[in-house]
C-alpha positions as CSV (number, residue, x, y, z in Angstrom):
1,X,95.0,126.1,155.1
2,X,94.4,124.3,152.0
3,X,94.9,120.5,151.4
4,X,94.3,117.3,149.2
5,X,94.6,116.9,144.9
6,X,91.5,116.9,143.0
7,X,92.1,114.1,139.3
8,X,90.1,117.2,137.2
9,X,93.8,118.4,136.2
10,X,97.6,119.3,137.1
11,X,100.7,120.7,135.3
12,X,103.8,122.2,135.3
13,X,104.2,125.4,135.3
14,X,108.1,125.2,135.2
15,X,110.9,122.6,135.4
16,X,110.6,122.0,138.9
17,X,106.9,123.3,139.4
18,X,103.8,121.4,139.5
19,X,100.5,123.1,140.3
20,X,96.9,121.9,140.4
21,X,93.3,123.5,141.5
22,X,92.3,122.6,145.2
23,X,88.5,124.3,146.7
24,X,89.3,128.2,146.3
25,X,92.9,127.9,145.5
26,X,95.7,126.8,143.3
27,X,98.5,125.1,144.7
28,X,102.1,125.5,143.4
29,X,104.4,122.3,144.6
30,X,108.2,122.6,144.0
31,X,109.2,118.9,143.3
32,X,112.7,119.8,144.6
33,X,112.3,121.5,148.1
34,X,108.7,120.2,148.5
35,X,107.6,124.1,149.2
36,X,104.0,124.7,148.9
37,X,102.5,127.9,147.6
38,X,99.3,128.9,147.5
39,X,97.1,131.1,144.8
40,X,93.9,132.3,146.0
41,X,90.5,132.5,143.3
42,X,89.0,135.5,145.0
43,X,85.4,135.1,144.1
44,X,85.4,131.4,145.0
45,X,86.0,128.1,144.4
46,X,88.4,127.3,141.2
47,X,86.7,125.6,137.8
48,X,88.7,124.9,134.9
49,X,92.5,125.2,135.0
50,X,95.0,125.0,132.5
51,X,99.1,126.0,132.7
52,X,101.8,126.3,130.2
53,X,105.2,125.5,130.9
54,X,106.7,127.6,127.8
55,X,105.1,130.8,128.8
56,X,105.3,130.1,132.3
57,X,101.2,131.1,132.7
58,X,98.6,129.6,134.2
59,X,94.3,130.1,133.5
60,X,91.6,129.7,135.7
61,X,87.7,130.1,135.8
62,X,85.5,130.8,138.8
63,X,82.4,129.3,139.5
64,X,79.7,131.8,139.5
65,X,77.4,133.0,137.4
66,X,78.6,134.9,134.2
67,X,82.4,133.0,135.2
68,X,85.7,134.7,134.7
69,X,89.0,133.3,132.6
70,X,91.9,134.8,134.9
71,X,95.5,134.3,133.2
72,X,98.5,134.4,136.0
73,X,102.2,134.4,135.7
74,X,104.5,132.3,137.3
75,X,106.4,133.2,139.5
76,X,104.9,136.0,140.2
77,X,101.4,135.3,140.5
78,X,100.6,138.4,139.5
79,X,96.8,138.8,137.4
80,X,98.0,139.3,134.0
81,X,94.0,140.0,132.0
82,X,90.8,138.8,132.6
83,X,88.5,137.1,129.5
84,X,85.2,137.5,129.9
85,X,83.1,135.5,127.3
86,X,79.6,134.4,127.0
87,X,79.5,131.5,129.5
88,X,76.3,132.0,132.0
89,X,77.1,129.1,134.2
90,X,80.7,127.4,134.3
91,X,83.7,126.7,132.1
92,X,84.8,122.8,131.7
93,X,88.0,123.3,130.1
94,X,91.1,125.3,129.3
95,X,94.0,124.4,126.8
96,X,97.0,126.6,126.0
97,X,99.1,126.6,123.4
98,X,102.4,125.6,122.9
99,X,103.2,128.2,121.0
100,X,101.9,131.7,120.6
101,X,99.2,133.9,122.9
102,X,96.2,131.5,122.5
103,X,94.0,129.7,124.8
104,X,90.9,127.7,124.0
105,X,88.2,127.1,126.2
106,X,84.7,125.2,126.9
107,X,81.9,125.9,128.4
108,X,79.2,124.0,130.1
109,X,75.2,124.0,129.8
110,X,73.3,125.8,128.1
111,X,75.5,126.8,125.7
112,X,78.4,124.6,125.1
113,X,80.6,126.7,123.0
114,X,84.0,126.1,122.1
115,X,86.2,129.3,121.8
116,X,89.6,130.4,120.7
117,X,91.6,133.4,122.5
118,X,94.0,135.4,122.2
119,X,94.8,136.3,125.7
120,X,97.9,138.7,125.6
121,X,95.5,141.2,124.0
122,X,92.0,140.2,124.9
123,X,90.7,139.3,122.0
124,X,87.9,136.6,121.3
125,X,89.3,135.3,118.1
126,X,86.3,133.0,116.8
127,X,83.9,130.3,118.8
128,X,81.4,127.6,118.0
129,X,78.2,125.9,119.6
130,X,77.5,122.4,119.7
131,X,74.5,121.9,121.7
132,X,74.3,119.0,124.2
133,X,77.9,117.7,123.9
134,X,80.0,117.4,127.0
135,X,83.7,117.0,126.4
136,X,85.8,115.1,128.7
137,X,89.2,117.0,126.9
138,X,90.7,119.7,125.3
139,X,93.9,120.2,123.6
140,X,96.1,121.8,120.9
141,X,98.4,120.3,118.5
142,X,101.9,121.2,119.7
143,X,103.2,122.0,116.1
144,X,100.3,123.9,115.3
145,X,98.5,126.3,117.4
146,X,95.6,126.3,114.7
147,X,94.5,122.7,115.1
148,X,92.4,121.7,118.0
149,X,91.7,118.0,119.0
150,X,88.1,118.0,121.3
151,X,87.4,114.8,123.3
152,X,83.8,113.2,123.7
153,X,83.2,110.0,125.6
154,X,82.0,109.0,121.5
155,X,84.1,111.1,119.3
156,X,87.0,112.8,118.1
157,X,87.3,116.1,116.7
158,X,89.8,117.8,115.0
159,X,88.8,121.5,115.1
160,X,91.0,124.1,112.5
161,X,91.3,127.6,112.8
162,X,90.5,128.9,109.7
163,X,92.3,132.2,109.4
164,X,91.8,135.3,107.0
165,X,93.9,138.3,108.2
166,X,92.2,139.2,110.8
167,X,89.2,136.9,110.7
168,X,89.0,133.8,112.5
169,X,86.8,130.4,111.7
170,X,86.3,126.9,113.7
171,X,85.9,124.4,110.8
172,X,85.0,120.5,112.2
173,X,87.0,117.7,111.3
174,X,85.4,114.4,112.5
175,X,87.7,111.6,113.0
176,X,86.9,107.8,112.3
177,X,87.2,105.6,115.3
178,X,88.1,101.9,115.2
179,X,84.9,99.8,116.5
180,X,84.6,97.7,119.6
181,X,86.8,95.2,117.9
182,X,89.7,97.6,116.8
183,X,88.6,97.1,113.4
184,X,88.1,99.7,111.2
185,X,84.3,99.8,109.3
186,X,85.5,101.0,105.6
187,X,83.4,103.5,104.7
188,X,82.0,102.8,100.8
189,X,81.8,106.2,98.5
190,X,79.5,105.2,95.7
191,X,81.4,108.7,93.9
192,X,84.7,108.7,95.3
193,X,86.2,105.6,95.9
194,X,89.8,105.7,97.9
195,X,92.4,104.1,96.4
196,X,94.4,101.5,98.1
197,X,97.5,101.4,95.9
198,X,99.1,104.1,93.3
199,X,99.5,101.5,90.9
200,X,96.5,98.7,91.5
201,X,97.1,95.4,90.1
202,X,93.7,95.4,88.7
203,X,93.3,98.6,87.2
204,X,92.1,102.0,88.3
205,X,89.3,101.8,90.6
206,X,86.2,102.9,90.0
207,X,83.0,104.6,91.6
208,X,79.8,102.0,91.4
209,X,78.3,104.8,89.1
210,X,80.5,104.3,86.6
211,X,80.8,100.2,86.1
212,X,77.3,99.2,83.9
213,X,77.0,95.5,84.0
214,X,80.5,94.5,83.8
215,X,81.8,91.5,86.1
């Protein structure tokens, strides 16, 4: 007997279908009838969960040592493969994509290492460390299944897949953040200056470098 909804995350799986992790299970809720159906984590109590509604999938880690990425279908609930990465302690979070056989995933101290899969055939595509950082969300662009936006309680990052046939690279993209304020600090390039207009008023601008004593 399994009750109560943890916030850590939900989704549906289908139309009509919304599912969430509770202790060792996850539940599957039919909005409609209001039937309940249980999916059990056999080695213990569920960490990260993510579904996708196109696919009709959902993926789950345990919480042991050396955790487990299980990817179920829907609605059969029957174990579809099982991606075992490098993760020593526990996953944080799992993203799908909208499109294609990929799934991203985080893991949690002491190696905090973001990796891309390809979970129809296995395959760890590419992954990155960045030591120390917790992230609070996970996601990929729906139009693009090679762009990744990564959450921090202080940053934004937009992480591409770099691909070369069958090579695979995570290249960071910080993003600016307004301040406190809302206001956006302009960043001065004493090289590269951006230009505001096509066709300034003014003239061209030009890097500090370049202007020698002129007012």
């Amino acid at each position: 007997w399994v009750q109560g909804f943890s916030d850590k995350n939900f989704g549906f799986i289908n139309n009509r279908t919304v599912c969430y992790p509770c202790g060792n299970y996850i539940l599957f809720l039919d909005i409609q009838t209001k039937k309940t159906t249980a999916l059990q984590c056999q080695t213990g109590r569920v960490g990260a969960f993510a579904a996708n509604g196109n696919s009709q999938v959902l993926a789950f880690s345990d919480r042991k040592l050396n955790p487990i990425i299980y990817i179920y279908n829907f609605p059969e609930l029957s174990k579809l493969t099982e991606l075992k990465g490098n993760a020593q302690l526990d996953y944080t979070l799992l993203a799908f994509s909208f499109t294609g056989p990929y799934l991203a995933s985080y893991s949690s101290i002491p190696e905090f290492v973001l990796s891309v899969w390809n979970w129809q055939e296995n395959i760890l595509l590419c992954s990155e460390s960045q030591p120390g950082i917790t992230a609070t969300s996970l996601s990929f662009n729906p139009m693009n299944w090679q762009q990744l936006c990564f959450v921090n309680e202080s940053f934004v990052t937009i992480w591409h897949i770099e691909r070369n046939n069958d090579e695979h690279h995570l290249k960071q993209n910080p993003v600016k953040l307004p301040d406190g304020q809302g206001s956006m600090s302009p960043h001065k390039d004493l090289f590269f200056p951006v230009s505001h207009s096509e066709d300034p008023y003014h003239g061209p601008d030009l890097p500090d470098s370049a202007i020698a004593g002129l007012v």
